[in-house]
N, C-alpha and C positions, 0 to 999 in steps of 0.2 A: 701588668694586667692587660687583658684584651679590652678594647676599648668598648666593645657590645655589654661588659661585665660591669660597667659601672650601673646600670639600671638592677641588677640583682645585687650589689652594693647598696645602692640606695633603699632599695623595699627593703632591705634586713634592716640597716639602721633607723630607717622612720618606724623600726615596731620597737626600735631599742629607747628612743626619747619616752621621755618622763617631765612631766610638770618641773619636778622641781630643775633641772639640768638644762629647761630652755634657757635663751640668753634673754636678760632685764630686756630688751625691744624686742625681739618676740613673742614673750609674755603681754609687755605690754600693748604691744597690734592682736592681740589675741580677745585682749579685756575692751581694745577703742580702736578704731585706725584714726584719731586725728593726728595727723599730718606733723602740725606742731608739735605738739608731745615727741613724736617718733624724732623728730631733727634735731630736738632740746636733749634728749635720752641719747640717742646716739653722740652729740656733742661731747657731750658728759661722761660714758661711755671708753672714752678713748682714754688708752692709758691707764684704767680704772678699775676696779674688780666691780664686780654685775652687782654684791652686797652694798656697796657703797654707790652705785650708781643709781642703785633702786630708791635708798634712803633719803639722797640728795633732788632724784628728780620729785617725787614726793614733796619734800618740804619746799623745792623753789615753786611744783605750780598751784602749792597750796596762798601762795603769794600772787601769781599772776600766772595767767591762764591764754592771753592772746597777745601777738607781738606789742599793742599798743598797751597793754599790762606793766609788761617787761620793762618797759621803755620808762617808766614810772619809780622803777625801783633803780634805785644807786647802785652804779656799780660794785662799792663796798660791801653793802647790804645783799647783791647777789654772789660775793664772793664768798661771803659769810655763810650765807646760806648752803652755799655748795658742799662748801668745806667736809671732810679734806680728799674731794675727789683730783686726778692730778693735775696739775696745770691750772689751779681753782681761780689765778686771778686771770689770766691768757683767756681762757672761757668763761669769765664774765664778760669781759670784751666783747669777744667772737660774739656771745648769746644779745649783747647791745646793737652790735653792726648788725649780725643777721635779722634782728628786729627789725632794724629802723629801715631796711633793705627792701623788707619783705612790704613792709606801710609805703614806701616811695617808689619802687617799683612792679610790685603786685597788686597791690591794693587791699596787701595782708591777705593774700590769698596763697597759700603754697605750691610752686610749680609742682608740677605733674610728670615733669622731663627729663634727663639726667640732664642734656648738656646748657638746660636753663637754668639747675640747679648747682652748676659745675661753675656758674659765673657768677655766684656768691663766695665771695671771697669766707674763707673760714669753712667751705663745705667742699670736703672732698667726694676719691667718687666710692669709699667705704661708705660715706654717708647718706651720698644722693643714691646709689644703688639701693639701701634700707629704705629709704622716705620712698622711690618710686614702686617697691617688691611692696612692701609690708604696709603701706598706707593708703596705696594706690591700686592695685593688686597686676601694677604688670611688669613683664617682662623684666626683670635687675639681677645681675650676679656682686654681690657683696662680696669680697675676698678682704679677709682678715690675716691674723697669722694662721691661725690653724687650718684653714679654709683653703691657705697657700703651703702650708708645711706636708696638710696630709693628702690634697692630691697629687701632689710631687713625690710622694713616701709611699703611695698606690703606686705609682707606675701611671699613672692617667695621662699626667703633663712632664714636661722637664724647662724648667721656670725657672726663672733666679730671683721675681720680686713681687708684690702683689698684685702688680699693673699688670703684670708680665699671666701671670696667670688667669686674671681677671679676661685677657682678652683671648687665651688661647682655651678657658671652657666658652667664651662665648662662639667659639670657631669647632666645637666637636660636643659639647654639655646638649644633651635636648632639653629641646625647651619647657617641653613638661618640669623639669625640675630644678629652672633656673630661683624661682622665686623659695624652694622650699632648702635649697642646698647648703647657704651658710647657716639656716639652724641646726641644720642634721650636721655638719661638720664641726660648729663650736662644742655642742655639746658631747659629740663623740672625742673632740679633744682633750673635752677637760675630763670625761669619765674614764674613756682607755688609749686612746691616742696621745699621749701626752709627750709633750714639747721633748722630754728628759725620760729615757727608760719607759717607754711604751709598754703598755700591758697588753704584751704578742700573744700570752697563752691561754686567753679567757678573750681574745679580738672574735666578734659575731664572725668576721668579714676576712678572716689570716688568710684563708687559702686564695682569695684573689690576691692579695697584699706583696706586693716587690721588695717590700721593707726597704724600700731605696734610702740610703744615709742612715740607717739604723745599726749603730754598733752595742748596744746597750740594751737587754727588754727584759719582761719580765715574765 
């Protein structure tokens, strides 16, 4: 695709989103932007289905609600709680350090930055890209898989990994549409972009589409 075609790309698929098909963190920066939440959600997030991420983040912040909460609760007791999102005892952990991180070096206050929040251990830059885009409201490209499967399956990039993609829309992506991009991409992933046999013949968007690495569609 002509790289000027991504912006009429994009306006088609932000009229294609629907409530239900956001991702659990943009839903939920939709309902609140705190910060916490959004780092705890995406944590959680990973590895996870959106159903089970929603379920889990719910019941742990009905427990504790600010790092010095958290901190409160046993780590069994937040494993328990998570369950069975993946990694449920890894991210108890993680959600203890990044706690007690955030109380000794911030002052329980959430950086605002990626590369301050890149030096939390447990927080990558899928995550600080979300905490900075959707909590904060600046400037973050979030690259997931889909985010990274299907600009490279446009034609936009030629990427091999999500870092890799992550830095080459922040080098051609404008910026009007860096903070809105991974909702419009996960959710176009999971309704017709999909991972496995793409639904080519009902895609909004085919005719800009390269189908690059698509042997299989529907």
């Amino acid at each position: 695709m002509q790289d000027s075609q991504i912006n009429t790309v994009i306006k088609i698929l932000k009229k294609e989103l629907e409530v239900g098909t956001l991702p659990i963190v943009s839903h939920l920066a939709e309902d609140q932007r705190d910060p916490f939440v959004i780092l705890i959600s995406t944590l959680l997030s990973l590895r996870t289905k959106d159903e089970v991420t929603a379920v889990a983040t719910e019941r742990l912040f009905a427990l504790a609600s600010t790092p010095q909460e958290m901190l409160q609760i046993s780590l069994s007791k937040i494993a328990k709680t998570i369950y069975p999102v993946g990694f449920y005892r890894v991210k108890a952990r993680t959600i203890h350090h990044v706690s007690r991180e955030l109380i000794s070096r911030f002052n329980s206050k959430m950086p605002d930055d990626l590369d301050t929040l890149l030096s939390i251990k447990g927080v990558g830059r899928k995550t600080a890209n979300l905490v900075v885009s959707l909590a904060y409201g600046k400037d973050g490209i979030c690259v997931d898989t889909h985010v990274h499967r299907i600009s490279n399956r446009l034609g936009y990039v030629k990427t091999k990994t999500p870092d890799e993609t992550e830095f080459a829309l922040r080098d051609k992506l404008p910026r009007c549409h860096w903070i809105i991009y991974n909702t419009i991409m996960v959710a176009f992933g999971r309704k017709t972009c999909k991972p496995v046999s793409p639904l080519c013949s009902v895609c909004p968007v085919n005719i800009y589409c390269e189908r690059v690495g698509v042997t299989l569609s529907r």
